[in-house]
C-alpha positions in Angstrom: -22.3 -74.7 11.1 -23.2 -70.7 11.7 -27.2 -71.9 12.0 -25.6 -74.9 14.9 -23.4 -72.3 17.0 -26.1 -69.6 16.7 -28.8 -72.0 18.4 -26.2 -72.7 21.1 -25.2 -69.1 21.5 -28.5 -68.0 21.5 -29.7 -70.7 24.0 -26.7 -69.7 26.2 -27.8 -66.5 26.1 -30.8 -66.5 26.9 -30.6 -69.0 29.7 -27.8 -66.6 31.0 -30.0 -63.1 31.1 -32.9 -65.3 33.0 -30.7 -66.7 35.5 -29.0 -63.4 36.2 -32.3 -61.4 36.4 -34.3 -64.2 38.4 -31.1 -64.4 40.8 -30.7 -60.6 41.3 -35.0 -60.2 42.2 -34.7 -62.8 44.4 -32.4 -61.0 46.5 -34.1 -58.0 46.9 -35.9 -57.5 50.5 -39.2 -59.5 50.7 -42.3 -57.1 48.3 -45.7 -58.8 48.6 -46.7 -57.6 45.2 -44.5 -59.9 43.9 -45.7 -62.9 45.7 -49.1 -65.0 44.8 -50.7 -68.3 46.0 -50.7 -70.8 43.2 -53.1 -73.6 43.0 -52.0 -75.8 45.8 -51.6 -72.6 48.1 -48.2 -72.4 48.2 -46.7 -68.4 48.5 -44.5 -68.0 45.3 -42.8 -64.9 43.7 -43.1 -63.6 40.2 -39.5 -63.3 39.7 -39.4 -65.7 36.8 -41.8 -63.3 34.4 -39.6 -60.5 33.9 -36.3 -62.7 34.2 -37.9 -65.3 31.2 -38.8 -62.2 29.5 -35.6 -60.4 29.5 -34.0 -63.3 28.4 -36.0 -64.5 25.9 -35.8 -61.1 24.0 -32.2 -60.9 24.2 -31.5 -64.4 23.4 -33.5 -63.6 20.2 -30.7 -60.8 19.1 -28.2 -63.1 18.5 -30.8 -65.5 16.4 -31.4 -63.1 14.0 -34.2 -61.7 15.7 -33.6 -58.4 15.8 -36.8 -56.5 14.5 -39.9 -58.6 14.8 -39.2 -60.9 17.8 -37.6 -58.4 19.7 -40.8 -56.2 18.6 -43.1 -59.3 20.1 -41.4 -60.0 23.0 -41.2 -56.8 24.5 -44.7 -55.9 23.9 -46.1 -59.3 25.0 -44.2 -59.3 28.1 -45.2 -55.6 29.1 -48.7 -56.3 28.4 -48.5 -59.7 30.2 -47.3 -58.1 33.5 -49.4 -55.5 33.2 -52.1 -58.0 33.6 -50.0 -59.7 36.1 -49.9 -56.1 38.5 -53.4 -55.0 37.6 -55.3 -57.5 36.7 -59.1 -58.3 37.7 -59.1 -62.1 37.1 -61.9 -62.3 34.8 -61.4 -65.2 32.9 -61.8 -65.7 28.9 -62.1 -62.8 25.7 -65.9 -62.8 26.0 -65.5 -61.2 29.3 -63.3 -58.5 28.6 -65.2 -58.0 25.5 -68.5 -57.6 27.6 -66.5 -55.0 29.9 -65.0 -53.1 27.0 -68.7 -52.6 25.7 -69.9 -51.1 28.6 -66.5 -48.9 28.8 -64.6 -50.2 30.7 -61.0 -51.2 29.5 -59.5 -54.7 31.7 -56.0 -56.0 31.4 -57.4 -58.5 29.3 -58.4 -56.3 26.7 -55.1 -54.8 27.0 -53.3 -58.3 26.3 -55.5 -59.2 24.0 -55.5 -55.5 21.4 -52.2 -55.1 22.7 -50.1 -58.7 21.7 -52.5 -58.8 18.9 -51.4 -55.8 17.0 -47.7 -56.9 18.0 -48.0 -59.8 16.1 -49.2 -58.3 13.3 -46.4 -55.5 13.4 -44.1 -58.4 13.8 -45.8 -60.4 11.3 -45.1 -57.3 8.8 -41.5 -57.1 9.5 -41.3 -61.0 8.7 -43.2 -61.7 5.2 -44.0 -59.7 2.0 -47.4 -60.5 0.9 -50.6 -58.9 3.0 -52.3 -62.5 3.4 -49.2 -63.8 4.9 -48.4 -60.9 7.0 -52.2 -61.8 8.9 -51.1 -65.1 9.1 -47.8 -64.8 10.4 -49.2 -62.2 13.0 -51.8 -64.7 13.8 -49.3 -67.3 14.8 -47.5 -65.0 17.0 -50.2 -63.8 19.1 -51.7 -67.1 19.0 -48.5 -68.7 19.8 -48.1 -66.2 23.6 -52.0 -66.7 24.1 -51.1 -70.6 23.8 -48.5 -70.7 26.2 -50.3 -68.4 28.4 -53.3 -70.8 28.3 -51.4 -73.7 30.0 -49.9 -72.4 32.2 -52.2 -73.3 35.2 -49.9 -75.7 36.8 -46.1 -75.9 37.8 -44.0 -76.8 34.8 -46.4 -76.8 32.1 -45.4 -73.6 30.1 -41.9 -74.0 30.0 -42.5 -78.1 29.4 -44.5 -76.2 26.5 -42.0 -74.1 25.1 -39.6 -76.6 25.2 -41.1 -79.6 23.7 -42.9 -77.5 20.7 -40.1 -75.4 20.1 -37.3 -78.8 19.4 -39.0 -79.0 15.6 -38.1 -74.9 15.2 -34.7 -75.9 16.6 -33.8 -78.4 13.0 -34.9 -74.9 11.0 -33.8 -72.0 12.6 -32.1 -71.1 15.8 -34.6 -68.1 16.6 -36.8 -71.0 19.2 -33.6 -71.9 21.1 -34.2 -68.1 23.0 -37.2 -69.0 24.3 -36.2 -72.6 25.0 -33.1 -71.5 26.8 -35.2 -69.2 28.9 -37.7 -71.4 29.8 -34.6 -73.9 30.9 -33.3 -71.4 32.8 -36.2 -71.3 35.7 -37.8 -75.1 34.6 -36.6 -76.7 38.1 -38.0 -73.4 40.2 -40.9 -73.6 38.3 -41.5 -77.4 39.0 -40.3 -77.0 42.6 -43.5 -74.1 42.9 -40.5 -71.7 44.1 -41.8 -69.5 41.1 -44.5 -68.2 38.8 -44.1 -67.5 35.3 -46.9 -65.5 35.2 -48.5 -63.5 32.2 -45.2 -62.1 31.5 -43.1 -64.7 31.2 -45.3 -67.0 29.3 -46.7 -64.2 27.0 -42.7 -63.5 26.2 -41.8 -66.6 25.5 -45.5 -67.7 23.2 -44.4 -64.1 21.5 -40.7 -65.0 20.4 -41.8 -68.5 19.9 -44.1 -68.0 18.0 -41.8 -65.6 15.8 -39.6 -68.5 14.9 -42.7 -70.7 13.6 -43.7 -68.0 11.6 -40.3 -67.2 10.5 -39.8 -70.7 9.2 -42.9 -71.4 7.3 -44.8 -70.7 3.8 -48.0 -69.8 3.4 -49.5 -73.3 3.9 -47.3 -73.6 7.0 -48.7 -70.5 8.6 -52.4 -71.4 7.8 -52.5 -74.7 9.6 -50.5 -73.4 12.8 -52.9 -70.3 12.7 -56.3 -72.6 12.2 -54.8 -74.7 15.4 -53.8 -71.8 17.5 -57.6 -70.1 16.7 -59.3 -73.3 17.9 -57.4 -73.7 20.7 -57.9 -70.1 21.7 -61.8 -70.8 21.6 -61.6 -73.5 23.2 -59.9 -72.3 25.8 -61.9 -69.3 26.3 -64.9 -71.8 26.8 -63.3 -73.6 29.3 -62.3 -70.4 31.1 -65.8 -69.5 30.8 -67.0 -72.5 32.5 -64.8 -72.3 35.1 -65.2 -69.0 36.3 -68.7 -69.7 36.1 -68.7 -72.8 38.4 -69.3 -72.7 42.2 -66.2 -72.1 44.9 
């Protein structure tokens, strides 16, 4: 009964904050550095990054997760709009590994060091044994570098969040914060009224991912961090490819 009303507070919560944030940036006077062109070149604001992020870390107090998703949230939604504001749009890791080699320190590196060491702080707060404190921080970076990943069209992240956190929902209420954030802005998202950006979808991957690593053993952890590790690479290839192919 406490675990049922906790997933509805927290949900309630955090669909509240992201409403109430989104609503209140969207009334401030028109700022182009909050606006992009998304893939069918459409002008849309930003507004739903900082709103989803908001929301998804407080949503997560109530959930019981005070500490390490509150810890991963914030720090994967600063880093993600820190990319959002300054990034370069070099695409994949092996790119901003290149760039750190010769010097030079891009956003990506910054998201990348940055959410990684996180979700292993995070990752320590959560378990008790060394190996499992890896794994757990795997998941959790892996997790916001997931969600981050597909979100190249209208909808898909917070379709993401949604549909992989329902199974976290039947063992803990931490994944209905990030669910009820990603609710929250789902039909501006879909409408192309909004981006999610690097912030939002980092914030909700982070907190997500908090809750799978929350609810799982050793065994558990292992097979979501080999998934999330492959899907990472494979996604850096076709990132690679892409920025590689002609205009």
């Amino acid at each position: 009964m406490i675990q049922k009303y906790g997933r509805t507070f927290a949900f309630g919560v955090a669909a509240g904050v992201t409403r109430a944030v989104y609503a209140g940036l969207r009334r401030r006077p028109r700022d182009e550095r909050w606006e992009r062109t998304n893939h069918a070149g459409r002008t849309v604001d930003l507004y739903a990054g900082p709103a989803v992020a908001a929301g998804t870390v407080l949503g997560a107090v109530p959930a019981g997760g005070r500490g390490a998703a509150v810890l991963a949230g914030v720090v994967a939604g600063a880093c993600g709009a820190y990319d959002d504001h300054r990034g370069d749009h070099r695409r994949g890791f092996r790119a901003h590994l290149g760039a750190l080699r010769d010097g030079e320190v891009t956003s990506g590196a910054v998201k990348l060091f940055g959410i990684g060491a996180a979700g292993l702080a995070a990752g320590a707060l959560l378990k008790e044994r060394p190996v499992d404190q890896v794994l757990a921080g795997v998941v959790i970076a892996g997790t916001a570098h997931l969600v981050n990943l597909v979100d190249v069209r209208p909808g898909r992240a917070v379709l993401a969040v949604l549909g992989l956190g329902a199974p976290g929902l039947l063992r803990g209420p931490l994944a209905a914060a990030p669910m009820g954030a990603a609710a929250a802005v789902a039909a501006d998202d879909l409408g192309e009224r909004t981006l999610l950006g690097d912030a939002g979808a980092h914030a909700l991957g982070a907190v997500l991912g908090t809750a799978v690593a929350a609810t799982n053993g050793r065994l558990g952890l292992a097979a979501h961090a080999a998934g999330l590790v492959a899907a990472a690479v494979y996604g850096d290839e076709v990132s690679r490819r892409v920025a590689g192919s002609p205009a």
